[in-house]
Each structure stands twice: as structure tokens, then as C-alpha cells.
C-alpha positions in Angstrom: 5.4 18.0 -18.8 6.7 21.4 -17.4 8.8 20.0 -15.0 10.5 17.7 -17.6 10.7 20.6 -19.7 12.3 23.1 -16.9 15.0 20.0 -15.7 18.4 20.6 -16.0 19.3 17.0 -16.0 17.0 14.9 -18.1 18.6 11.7 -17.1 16.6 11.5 -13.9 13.5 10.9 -15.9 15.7 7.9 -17.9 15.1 4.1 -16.3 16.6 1.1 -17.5 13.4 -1.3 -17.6 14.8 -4.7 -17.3 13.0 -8.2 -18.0 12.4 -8.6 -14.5 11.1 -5.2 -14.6 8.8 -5.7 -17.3 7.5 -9.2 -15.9 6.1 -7.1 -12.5 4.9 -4.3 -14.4 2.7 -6.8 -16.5 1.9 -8.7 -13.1 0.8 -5.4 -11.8 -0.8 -4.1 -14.7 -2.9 -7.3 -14.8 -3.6 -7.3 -11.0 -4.7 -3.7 -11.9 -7.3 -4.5 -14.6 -8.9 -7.7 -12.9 -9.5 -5.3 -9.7 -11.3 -2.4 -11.8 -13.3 -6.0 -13.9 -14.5 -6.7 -10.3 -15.4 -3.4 -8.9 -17.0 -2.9 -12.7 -18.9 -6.2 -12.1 -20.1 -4.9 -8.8 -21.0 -1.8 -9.3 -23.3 -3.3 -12.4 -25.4 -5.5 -10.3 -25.8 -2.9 -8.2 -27.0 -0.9 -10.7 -29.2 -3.8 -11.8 -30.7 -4.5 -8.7 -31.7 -1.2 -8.0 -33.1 -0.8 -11.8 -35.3 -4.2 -10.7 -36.3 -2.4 -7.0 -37.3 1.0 -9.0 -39.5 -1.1 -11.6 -41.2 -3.3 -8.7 -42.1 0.0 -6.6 -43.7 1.1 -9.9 -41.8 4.6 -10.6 
């Protein structure tokens, strides 16, 4: 926020989001969020499986 603050020309930080624009920023937003699902979905199974190892080991 300081350097938006400190500008002399605010306009730089001014962009014209068309509805083209918007279409790929859902696309990517949506690409986004499924990739962090999966690496959620991942990491949780791990999780699980090593829960499962630690129980059978008996610690």
C-alpha cells in the first residue's frame, strides 16, 4: 500500500478488466482452487495413513 500511496501517477495501478478478462481470471481462479483441493486431498491421506502406521506400531 506504500508504494500506491508514494505514486505520482495513480493511473498505473488502473486496468480495464474486460469480459474476456474476467472469463480467464475465473478459469484461473478455478484452476487455482481445484489444484490446492488436490494437494489438500493428498496431504490428508497422508496424514491418515501415517495416523494408521503410528496406531499399528502401538505409540
Amino acid at each position: 500500500m506504500s508504494n500506491f500511496a508514494r505514486s505520482q501517477d495513480k493511473r498505473t495501478y488502473v486496468y480495464l478488466l474486460t469480459p474476456k478478462g474476467v472469463a480467464e481470471k475465473t478459469a484461473m481462479t478455478l484452476r487455482f482452487i481445484k489444484r490446492k483441493q488436490n494437494e489438500y486431498e493428498a496431504l490428508k491421506l497422508e496424514i491418515d495413513l501415517l495416523r494408521a502406521e503410528v496406531e499399528e506400531s502401538g505409540a
